[in-house]
C-alpha positions in Angstrom: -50.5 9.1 35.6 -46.9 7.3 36.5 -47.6 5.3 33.4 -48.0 8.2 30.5 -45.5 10.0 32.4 -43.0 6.6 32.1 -44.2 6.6 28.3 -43.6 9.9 27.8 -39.6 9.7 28.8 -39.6 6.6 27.2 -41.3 8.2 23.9 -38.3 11.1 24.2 -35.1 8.6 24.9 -36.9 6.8 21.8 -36.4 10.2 19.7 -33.3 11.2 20.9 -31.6 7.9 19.9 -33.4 8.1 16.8 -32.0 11.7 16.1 -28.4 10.3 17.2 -28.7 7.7 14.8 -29.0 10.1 11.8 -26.9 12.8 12.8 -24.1 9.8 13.2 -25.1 8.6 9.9 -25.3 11.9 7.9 -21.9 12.7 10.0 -20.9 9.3 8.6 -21.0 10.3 4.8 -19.7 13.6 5.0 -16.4 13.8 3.4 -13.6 14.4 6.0 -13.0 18.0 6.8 -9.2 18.6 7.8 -6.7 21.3 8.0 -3.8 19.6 6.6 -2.5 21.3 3.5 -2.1 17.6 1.7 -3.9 14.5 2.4 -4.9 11.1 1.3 -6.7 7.8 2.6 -5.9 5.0 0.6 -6.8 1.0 1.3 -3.8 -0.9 2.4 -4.5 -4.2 -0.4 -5.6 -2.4 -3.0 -4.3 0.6 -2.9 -7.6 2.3 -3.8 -7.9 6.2 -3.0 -10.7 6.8 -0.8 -10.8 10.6 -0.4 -7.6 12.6 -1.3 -7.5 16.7 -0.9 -4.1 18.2 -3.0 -2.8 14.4 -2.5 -0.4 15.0 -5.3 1.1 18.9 -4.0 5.1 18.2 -3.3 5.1 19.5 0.0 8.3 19.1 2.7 7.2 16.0 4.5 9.8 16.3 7.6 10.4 12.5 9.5 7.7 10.8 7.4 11.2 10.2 5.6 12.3 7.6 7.8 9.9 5.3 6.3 11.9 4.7 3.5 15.2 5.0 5.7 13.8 2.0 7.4 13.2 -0.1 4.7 16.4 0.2 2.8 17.7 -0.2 6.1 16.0 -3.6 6.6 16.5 -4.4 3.0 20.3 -3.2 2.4 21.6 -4.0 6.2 22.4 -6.5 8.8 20.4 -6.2 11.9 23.0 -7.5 14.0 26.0 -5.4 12.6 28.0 -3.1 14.7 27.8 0.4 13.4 30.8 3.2 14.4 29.3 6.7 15.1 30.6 9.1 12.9 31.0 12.5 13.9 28.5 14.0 11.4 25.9 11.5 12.9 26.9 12.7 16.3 26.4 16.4 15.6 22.4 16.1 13.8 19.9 18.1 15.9 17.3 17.4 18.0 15.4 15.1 18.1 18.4 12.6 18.5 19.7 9.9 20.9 23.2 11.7 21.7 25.4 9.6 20.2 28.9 10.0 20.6 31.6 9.7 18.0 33.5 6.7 17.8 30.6 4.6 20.1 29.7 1.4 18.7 26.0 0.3 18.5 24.1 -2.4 17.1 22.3 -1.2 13.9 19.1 -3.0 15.4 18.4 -0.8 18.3 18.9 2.4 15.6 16.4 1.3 13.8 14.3 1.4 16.9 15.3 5.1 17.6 14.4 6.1 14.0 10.8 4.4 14.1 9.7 4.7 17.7 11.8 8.4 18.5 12.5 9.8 15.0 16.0 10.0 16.1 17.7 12.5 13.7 21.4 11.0 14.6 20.3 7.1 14.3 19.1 8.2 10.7 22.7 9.3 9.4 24.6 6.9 11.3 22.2 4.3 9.3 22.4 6.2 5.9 26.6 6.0 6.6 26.5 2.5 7.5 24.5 1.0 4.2 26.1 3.4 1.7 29.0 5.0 3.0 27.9 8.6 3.0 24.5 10.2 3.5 24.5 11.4 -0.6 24.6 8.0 -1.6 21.7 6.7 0.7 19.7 9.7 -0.3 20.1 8.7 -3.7 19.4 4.9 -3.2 16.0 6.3 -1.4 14.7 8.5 -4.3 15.6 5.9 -6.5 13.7 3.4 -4.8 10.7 5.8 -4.7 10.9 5.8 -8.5 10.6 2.2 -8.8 7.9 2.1 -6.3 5.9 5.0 -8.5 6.5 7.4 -6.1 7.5 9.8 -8.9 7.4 13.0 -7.3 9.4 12.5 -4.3 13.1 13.8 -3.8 15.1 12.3 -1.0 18.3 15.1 0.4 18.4 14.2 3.7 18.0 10.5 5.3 16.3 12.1 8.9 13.6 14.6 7.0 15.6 17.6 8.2 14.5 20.8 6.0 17.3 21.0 3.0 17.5 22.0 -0.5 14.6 19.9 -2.6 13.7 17.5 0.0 9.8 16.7 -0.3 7.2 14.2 -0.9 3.6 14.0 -1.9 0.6 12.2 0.2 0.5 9.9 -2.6 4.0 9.0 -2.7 4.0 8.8 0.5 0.6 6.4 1.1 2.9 4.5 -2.1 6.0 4.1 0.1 4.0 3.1 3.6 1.4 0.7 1.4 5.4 -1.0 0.3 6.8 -1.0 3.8 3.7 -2.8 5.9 4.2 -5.6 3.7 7.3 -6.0 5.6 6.7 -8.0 8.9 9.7 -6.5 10.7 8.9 -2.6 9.8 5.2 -3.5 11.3 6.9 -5.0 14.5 8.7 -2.5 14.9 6.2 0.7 14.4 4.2 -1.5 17.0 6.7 -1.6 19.7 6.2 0.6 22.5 9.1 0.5 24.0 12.7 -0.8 23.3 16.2 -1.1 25.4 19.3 -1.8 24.1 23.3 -0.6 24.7 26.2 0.1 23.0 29.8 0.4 23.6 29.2 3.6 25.9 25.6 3.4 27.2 22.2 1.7 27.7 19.1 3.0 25.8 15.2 2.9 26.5 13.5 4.6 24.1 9.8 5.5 23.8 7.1 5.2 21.0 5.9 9.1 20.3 3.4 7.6 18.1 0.1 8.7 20.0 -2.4 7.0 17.5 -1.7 3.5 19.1 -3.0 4.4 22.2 -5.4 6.5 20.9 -7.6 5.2 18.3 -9.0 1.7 18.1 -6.9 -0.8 15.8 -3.8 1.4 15.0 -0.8 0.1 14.1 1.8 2.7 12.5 3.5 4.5 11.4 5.2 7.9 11.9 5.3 11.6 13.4 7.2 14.4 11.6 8.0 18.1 12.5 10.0 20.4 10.6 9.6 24.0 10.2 8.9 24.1 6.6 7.0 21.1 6.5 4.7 21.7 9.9 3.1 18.8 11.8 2.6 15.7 9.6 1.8 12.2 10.2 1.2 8.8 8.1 -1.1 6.4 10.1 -2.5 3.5 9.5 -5.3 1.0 11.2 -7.0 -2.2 10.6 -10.7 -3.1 11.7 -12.3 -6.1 10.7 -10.3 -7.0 7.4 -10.3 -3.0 6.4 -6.8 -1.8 6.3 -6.3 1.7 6.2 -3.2 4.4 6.1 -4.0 8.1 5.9 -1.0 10.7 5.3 -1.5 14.2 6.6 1.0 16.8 5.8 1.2 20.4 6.8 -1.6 19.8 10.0 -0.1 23.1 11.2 2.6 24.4 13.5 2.9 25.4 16.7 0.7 23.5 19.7 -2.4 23.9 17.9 -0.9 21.8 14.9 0.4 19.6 17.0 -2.4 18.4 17.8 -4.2 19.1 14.6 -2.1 16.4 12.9 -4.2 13.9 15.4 -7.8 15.4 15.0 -6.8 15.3 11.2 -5.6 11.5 10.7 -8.4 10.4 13.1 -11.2 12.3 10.7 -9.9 10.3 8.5 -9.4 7.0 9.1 -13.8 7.7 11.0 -14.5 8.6 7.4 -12.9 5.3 5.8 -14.1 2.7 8.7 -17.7 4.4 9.0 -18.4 4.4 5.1 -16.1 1.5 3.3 -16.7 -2.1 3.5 -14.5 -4.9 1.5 -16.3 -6.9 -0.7 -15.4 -9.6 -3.0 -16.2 -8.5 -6.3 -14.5 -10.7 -8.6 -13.2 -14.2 -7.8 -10.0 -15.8 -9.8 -11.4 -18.7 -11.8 -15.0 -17.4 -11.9 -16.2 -17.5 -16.1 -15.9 -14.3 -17.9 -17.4 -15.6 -21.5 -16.5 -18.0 -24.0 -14.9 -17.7 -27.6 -15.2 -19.6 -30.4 -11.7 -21.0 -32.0 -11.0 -21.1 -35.3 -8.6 -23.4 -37.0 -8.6 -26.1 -34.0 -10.8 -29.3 -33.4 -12.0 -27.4 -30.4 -14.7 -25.2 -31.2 -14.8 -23.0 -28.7 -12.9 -22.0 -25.1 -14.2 -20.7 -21.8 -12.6 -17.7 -20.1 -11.8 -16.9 -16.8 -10.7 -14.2 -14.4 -7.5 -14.1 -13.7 -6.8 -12.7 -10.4 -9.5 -12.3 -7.2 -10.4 -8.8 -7.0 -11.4 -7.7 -3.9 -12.0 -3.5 -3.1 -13.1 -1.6 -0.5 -16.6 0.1 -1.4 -19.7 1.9 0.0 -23.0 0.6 0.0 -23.9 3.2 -2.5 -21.2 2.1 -4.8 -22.4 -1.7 -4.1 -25.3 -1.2 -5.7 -23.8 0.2 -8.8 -21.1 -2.0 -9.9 -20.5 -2.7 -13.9 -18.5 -4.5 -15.8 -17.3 -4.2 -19.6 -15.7 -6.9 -21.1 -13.1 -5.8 -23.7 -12.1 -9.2 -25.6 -11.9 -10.1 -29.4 -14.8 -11.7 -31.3 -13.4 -15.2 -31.2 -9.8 -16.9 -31.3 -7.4 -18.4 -33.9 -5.4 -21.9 -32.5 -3.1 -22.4 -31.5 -4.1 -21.5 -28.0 -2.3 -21.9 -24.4 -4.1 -22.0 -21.3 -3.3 -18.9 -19.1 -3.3 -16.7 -22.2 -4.3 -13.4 -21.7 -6.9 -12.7 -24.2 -8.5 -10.0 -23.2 -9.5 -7.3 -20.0 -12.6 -7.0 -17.7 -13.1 -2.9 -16.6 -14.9 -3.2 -13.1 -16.8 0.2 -12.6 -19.0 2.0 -9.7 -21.4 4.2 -11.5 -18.6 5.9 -14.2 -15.4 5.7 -11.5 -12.9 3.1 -12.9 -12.1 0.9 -9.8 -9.7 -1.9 -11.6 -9.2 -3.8 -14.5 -8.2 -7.6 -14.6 -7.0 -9.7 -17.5 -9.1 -12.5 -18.8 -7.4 -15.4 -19.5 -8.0 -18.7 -21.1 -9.0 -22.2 -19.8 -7.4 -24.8 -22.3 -5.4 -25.5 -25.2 -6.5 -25.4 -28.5 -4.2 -27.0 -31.0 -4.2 -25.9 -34.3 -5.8 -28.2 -37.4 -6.2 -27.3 -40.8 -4.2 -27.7 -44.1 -0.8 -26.5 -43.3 -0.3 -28.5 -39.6 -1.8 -31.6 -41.3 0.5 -31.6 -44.0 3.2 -31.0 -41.4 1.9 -33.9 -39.4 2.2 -36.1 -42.4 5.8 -34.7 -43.5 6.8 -35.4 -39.6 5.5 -38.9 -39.7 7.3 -39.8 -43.3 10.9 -38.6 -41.9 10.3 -40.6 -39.0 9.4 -43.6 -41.6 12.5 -43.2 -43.5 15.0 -42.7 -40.4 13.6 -45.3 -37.7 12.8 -48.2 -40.7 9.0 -48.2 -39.3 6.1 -48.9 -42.1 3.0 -49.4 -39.8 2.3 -46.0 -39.4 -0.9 -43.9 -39.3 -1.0 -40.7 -41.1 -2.6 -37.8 -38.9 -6.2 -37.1 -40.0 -7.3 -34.6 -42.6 
């Protein structure tokens, strides 16, 4: 009796891990479902969209802004200059560090308020410092979104503070984050969790408000935002395994509820990213992509090559239904370089276009017919009459 009774609950643990399993699995390739008026997942190397919902709506995108105040900031400043509070720096609302005007601080430890508190004062006394006035910085900023092809983002405030056509997209945004964690510092610094420094007046120990990297397993970055146009919003980003991920939420909600919102949202996310994307290797630089015959050279023909590694992020479904088309001409005409691009290679899952690497050439291939041979033998009849030589062979025919 003890023993059907033992297989019994064993028979029943076996069936409810069983069910688990495919409820986690069918949970697994569910598309994310998140309140968040805009939002986008997007692979850090390759900058492949994984799920987007109204990724390209310009929508206020409150502190998120202080991404790209921090990397002009790093790029355009000296760490270890001494910045003077201004009083327009000292008078920016909460959240803020309570500078003073006229205090002297280290433009370092701002740069830690901005990342790690979103102070709103550290943000103007930066944007003052590097350009002179906040208008200037605010231009550099949407300029340098421009160049980044963050096209539809306007910068009118360095801080994120609600004014006049101040807003972003979750692409542009995922854009400008993908261009700042390339940048070692920016990374060590979103990663800090806490940070003390002084300045002519006081000492400082400020906090990271950045929940996720305590929260969710492999997070590092980025940063919080609240405004009241612009709701709760977040860009996050996590690494597991050699998957890289940042997620943008904007617009999670307001009020407690979307406070916490933003979190549920970004985490959904990034779970939908981890559980159904792996990277895979899908092209490798040097690998043989064809060969062409040349015309018009002693060499007859030339083998092609990728040009780049190409590596994606892609689900086993997509794995399995990877093509490539090959757009290159019918054969070549010397003379010919090596590296020259001759050609493209599409790589495609089912009919989604995933990227598209040049094919480039293996060899030279000098050219030989009537015209360069005649050349050859004008070139070697000068060098007759100049130098005095008579033993000379003529190039071949």
């Amino acid at each position: 009796m003890k023993k059907y009774f033992a297989a019994g609950i064993f028979i029943v643990l076996l069936l409810t891990v069983i069910t688990h399993v495919m409820a986690e699995t069918e949970k697994h390739t569910e598309k994310p479902t998140v309140e968040a008026r805009g939002a986008i997942l997007v692979d850090l190397e390759s900058g492949r969209i994984l799920w987007g919902k109204n990724q390209d709506d310009e929508l206020a995108m409150a502190s998120t802004t202080k991404i790209m105040t921090a990397m002009l900031c790093l790029e355009l400043g000296n760490l270890n200059d001494i910045v003077t509070v201004s009083r327009r720096a000292a008078v920016a609302p909460r959240v803020k560090m309570y500078l003073q005007e006229g205090e002297k601080i280290k433009l370092e430890l701002l740069l830690y308020a901005l990342m790690l508190q979103s102070s709103n004062d550290a943000a103007v006394a930066i944007a003052e410092h590097i350009s002179g006035t906040v208008e200037e910085f605010c231009a550099l900023m949407t300029a340098k979104a421009k160049e980044l092809g963050a096209e539809n983002t306007v910068f009118e405030t360095p801080n994120g503070l609600d004014a006049g056509d101040h807003h972003s997209t979750a692409s542009d945004l995922a854009i400008i984050t993908r261009y700042a964690m390339k940048n070692d510092k920016f990374v060590k610094i979103i990663n800090t969790h806490e940070y003390s420094g002084q300045s002519s007046r006081r000492d400082y120990h400020i906090y990271n408000k950045n929940r996720l990297l305590s929260e969710y397993r492999g997070a590092n970055g980025v940063k919080t935002g609240f405004t009241g146009k612009a709701g709760y919003c977040f860009v996050g980003s996590a690494e597991r395994d050699d998957l890289s991920l940042i997620s943008v939420v904007l617009a999670s909600g307001w009020g407690g509820r979307g406070r916490e919102q933003r979190w549920n949202d970004t985490k959904e996310i990034l779970n939908y990213g981890f559980n159904n994307y792996k990277n895979e290797t899908i092209v490798v630089e040097g690998d043989t992509a064809g060969n062409l015959i040349v015309e018009r050279s002693k060499t007859t023909n030339i083998t092609l090559v990728f040009s780049e590694k190409l590596r994606l992020p892609i689900t086993e479904e997509e794995k399995g239904n990877l093509r490539m088309e090959r757009d290159l001409p019918s054969q070549l005409r010397a003379p010919i370089t090596a590296g020259n691009v001759v050609g493209t290679c599409t790589i495609y899952a089912g009919e989604e276009k995933l990227a598209e690497i040049d094919v480039i050439t293996t060899a030279n291939a000098e050219r030989h017919d009537l015209k360069t041979s005649m050349e050859k033998v004008l070139a070697s009849l000068l060098e007759i009459f100049t130098s005095g030589k008579v033993d000379v062979v003529l190039p071949e025919f």
